[in-house]
Biopython code that builds the backbone (N, CA, C, O; Angstrom):
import numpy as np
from Bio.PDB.StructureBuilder import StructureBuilder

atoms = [
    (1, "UNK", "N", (27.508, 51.757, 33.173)),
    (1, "UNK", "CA", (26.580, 52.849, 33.269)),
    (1, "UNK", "C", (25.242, 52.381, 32.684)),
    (1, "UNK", "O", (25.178, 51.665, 31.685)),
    (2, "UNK", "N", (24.194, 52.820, 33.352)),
    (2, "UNK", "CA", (22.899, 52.353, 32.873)),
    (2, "UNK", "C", (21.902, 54.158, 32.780)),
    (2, "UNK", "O", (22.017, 55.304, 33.214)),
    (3, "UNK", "N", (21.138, 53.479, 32.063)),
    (3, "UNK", "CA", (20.073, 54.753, 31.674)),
    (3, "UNK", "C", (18.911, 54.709, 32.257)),
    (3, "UNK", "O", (18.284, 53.907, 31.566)),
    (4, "UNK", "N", (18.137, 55.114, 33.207)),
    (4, "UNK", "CA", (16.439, 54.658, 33.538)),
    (4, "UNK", "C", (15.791, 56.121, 33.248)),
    (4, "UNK", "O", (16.309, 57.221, 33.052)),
    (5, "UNK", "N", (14.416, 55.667, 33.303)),
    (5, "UNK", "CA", (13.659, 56.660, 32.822)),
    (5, "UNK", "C", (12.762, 56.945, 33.905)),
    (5, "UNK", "O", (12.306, 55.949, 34.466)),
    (6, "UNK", "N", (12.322, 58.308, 34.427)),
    (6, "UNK", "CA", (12.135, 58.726, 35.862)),
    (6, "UNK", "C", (11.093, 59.944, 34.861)),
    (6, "UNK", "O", (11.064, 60.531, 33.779)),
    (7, "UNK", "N", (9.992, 59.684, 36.742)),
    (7, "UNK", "CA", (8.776, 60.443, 36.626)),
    (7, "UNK", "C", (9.233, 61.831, 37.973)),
    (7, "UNK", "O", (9.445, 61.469, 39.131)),
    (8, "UNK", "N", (9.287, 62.778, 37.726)),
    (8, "UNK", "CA", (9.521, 63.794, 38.949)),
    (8, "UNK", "C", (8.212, 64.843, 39.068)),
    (8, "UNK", "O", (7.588, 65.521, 38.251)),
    (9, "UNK", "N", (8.133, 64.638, 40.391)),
    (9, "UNK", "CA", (6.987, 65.381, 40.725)),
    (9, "UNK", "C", (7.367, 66.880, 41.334)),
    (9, "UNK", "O", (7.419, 66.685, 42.548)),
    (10, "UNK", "N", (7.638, 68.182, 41.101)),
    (10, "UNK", "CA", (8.155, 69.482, 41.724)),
    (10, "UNK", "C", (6.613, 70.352, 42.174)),
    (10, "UNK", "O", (5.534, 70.407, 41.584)),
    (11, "UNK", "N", (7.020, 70.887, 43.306)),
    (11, "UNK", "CA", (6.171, 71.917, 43.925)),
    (11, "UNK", "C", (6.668, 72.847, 43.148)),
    (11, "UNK", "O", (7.863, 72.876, 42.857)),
    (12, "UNK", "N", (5.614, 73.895, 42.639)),
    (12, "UNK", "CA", (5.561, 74.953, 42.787)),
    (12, "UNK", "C", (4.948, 76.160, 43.231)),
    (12, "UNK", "O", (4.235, 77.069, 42.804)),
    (13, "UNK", "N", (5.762, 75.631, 44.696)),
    (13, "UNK", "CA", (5.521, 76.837, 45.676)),
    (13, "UNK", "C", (5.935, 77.986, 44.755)),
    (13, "UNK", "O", (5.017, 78.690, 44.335)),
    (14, "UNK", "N", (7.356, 78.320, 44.328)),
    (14, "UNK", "CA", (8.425, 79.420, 43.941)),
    (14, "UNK", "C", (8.237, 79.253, 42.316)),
    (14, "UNK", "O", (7.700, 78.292, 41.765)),
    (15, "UNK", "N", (8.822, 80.443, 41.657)),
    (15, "UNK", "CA", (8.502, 79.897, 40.502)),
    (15, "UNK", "C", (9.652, 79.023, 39.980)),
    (15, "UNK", "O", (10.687, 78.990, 40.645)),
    (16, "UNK", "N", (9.547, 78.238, 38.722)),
    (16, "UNK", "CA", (10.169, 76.826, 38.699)),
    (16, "UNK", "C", (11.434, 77.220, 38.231)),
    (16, "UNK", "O", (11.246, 78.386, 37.881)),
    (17, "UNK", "N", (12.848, 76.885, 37.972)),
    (17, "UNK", "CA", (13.778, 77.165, 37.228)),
    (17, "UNK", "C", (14.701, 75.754, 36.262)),
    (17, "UNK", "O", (14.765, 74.537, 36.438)),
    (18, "UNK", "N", (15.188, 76.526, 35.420)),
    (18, "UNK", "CA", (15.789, 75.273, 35.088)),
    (18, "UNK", "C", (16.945, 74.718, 36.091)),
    (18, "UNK", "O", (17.142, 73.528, 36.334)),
    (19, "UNK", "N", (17.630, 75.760, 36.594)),
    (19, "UNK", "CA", (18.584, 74.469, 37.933)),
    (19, "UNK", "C", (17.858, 73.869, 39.081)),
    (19, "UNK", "O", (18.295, 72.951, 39.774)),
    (20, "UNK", "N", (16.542, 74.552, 39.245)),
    (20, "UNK", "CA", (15.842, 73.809, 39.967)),
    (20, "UNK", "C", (15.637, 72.555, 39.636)),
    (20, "UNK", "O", (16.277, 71.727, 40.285)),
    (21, "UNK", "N", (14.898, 72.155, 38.777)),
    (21, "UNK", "CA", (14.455, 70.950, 37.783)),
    (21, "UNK", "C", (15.906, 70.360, 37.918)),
    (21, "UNK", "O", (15.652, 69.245, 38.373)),
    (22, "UNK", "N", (17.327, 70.433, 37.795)),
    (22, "UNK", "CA", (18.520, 69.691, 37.337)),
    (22, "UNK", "C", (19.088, 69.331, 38.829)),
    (22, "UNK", "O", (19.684, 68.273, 39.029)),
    (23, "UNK", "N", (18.891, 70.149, 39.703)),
    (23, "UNK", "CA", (19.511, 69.880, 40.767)),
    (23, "UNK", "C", (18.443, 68.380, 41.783)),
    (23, "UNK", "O", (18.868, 67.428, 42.437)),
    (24, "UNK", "N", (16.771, 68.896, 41.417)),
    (24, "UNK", "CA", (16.120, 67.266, 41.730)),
    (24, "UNK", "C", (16.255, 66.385, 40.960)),
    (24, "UNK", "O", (15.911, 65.378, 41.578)),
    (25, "UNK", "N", (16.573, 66.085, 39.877)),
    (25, "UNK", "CA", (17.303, 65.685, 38.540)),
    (25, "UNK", "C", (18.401, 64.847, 39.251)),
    (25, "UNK", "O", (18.181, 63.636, 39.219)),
    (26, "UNK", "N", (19.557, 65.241, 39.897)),
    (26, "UNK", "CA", (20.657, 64.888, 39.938)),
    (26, "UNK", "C", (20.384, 63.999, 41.240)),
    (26, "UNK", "O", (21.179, 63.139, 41.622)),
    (27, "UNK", "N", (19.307, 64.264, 41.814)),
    (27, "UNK", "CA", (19.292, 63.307, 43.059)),
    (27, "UNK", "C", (19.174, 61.704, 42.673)),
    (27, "UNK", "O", (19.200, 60.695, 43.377)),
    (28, "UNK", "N", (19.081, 61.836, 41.741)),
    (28, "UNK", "CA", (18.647, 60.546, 40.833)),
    (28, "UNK", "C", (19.612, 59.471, 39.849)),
    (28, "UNK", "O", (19.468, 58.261, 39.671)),
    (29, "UNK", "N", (20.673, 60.449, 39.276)),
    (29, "UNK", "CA", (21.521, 60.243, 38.382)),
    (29, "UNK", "C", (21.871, 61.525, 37.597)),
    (29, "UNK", "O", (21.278, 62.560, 37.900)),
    (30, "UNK", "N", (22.492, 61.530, 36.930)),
    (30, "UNK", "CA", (23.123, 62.502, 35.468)),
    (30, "UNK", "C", (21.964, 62.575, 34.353)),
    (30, "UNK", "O", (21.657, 61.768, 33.476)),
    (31, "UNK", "N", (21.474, 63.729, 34.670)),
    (31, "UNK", "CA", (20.514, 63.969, 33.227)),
    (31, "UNK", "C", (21.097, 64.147, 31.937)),
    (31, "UNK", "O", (22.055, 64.876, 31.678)),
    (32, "UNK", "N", (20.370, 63.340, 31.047)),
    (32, "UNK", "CA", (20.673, 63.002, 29.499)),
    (32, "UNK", "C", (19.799, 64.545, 29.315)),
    (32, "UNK", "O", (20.274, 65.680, 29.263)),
    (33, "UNK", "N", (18.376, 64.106, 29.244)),
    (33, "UNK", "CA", (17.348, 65.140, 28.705)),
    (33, "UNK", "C", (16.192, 65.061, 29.871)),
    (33, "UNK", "O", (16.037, 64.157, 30.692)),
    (34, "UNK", "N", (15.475, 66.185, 29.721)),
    (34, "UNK", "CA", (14.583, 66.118, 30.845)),
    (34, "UNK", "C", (13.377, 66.799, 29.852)),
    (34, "UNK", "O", (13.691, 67.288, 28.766)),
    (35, "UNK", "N", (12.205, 66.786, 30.249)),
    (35, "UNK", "CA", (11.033, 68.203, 29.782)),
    (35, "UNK", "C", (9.642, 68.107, 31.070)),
    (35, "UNK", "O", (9.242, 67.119, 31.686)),
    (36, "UNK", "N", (9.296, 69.161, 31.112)),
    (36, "UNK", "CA", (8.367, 69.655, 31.883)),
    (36, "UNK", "C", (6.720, 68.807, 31.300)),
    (36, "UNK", "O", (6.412, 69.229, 30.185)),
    (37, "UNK", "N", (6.162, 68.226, 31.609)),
    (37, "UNK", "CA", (5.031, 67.656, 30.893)),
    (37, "UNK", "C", (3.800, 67.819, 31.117)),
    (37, "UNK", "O", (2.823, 67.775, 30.369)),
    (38, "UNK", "N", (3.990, 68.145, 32.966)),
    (38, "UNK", "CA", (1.958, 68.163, 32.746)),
    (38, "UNK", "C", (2.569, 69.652, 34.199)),
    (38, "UNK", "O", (3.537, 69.671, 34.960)),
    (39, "UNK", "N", (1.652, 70.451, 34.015)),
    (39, "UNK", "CA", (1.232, 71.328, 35.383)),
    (39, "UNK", "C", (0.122, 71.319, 35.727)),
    (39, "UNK", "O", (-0.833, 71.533, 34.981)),
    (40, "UNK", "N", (0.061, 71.065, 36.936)),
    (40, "UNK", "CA", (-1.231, 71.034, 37.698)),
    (40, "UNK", "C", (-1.137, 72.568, 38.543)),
    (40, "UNK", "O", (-0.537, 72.665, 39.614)),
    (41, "UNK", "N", (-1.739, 73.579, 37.962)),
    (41, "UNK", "CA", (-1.646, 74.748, 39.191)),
    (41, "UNK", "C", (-2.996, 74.804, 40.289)),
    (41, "UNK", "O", (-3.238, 75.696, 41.103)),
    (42, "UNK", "N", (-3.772, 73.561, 40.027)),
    (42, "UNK", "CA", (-4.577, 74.045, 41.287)),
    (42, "UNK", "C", (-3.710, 73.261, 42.790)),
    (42, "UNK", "O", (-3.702, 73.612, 43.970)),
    (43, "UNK", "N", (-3.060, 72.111, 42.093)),
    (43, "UNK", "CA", (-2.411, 71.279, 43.275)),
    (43, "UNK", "C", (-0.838, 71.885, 43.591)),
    (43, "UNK", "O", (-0.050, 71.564, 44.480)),
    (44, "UNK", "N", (-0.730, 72.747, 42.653)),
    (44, "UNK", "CA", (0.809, 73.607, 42.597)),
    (44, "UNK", "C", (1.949, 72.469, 42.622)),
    (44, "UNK", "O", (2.844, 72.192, 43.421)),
    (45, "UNK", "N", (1.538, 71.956, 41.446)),
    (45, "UNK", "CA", (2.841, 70.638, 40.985)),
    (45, "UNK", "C", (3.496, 70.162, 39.361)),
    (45, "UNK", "O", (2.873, 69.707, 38.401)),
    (46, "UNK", "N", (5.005, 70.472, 39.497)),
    (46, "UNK", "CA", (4.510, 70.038, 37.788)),
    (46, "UNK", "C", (5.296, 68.587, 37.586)),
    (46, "UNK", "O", (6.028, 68.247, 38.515)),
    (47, "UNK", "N", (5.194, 67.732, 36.460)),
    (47, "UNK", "CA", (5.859, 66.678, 36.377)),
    (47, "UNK", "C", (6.671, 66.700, 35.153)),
    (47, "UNK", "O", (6.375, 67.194, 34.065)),
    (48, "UNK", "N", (8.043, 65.913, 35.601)),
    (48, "UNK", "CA", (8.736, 66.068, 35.020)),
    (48, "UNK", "C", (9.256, 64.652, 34.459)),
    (48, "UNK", "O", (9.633, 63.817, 35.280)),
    (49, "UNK", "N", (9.288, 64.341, 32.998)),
    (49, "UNK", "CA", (9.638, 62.987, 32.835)),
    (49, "UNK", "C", (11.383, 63.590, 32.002)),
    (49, "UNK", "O", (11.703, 64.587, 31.354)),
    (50, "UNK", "N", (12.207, 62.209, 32.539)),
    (50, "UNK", "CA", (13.622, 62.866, 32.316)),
    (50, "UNK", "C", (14.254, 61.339, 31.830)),
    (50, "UNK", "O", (13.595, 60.301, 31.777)),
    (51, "UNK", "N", (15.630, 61.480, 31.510)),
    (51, "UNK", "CA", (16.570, 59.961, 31.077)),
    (51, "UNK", "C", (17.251, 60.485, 32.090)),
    (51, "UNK", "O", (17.246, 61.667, 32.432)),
    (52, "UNK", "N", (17.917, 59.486, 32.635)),
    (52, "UNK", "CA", (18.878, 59.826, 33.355)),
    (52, "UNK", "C", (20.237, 58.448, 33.350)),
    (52, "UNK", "O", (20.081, 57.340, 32.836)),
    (53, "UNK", "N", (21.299, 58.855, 33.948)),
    (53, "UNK", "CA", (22.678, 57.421, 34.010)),
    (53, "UNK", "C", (22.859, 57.679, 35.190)),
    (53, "UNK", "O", (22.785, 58.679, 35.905)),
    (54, "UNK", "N", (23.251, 56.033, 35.367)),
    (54, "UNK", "CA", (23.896, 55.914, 36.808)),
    (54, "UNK", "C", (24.863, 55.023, 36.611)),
    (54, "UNK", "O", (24.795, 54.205, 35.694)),
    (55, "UNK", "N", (26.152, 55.098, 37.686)),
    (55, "UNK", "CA", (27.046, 54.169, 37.574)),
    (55, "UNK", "C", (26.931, 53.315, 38.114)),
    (55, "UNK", "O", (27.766, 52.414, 38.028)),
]
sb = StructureBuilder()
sb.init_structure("model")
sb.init_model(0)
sb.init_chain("A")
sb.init_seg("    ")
for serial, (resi, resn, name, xyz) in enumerate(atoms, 1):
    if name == "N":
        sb.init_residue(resn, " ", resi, " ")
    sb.init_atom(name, np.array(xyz, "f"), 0.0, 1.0, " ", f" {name:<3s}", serial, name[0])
structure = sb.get_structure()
């Protein structure tokens, strides 16, 4: 199992949720920890830096 560290970019068209955030999360690997870091609402995007494992 390895750990990498990932930049996620989410629309927010809708407003954001936390299974939202976990379910693009998982496209990736198994989230350790994730947090919300920058919002841009004029471009309606927020970024998300997360740990994640993969087998």
């Amino acid at each position: 199992m390895t750990t990498h560290y990932i930049e996620l970019e989410i629309s927010l068209e809708e407003p954001l949720t936390v299974s939202q955030v976990e379910e693009e999360l998982k496209k990736t690997g198994e989230p350790l920890r994730w947090a919300i870091t920058k919002v841009d609402r004029e471009q309606g995007k927020a970024i998300v830096e997360a740990v994640v494992t993969k087998a």
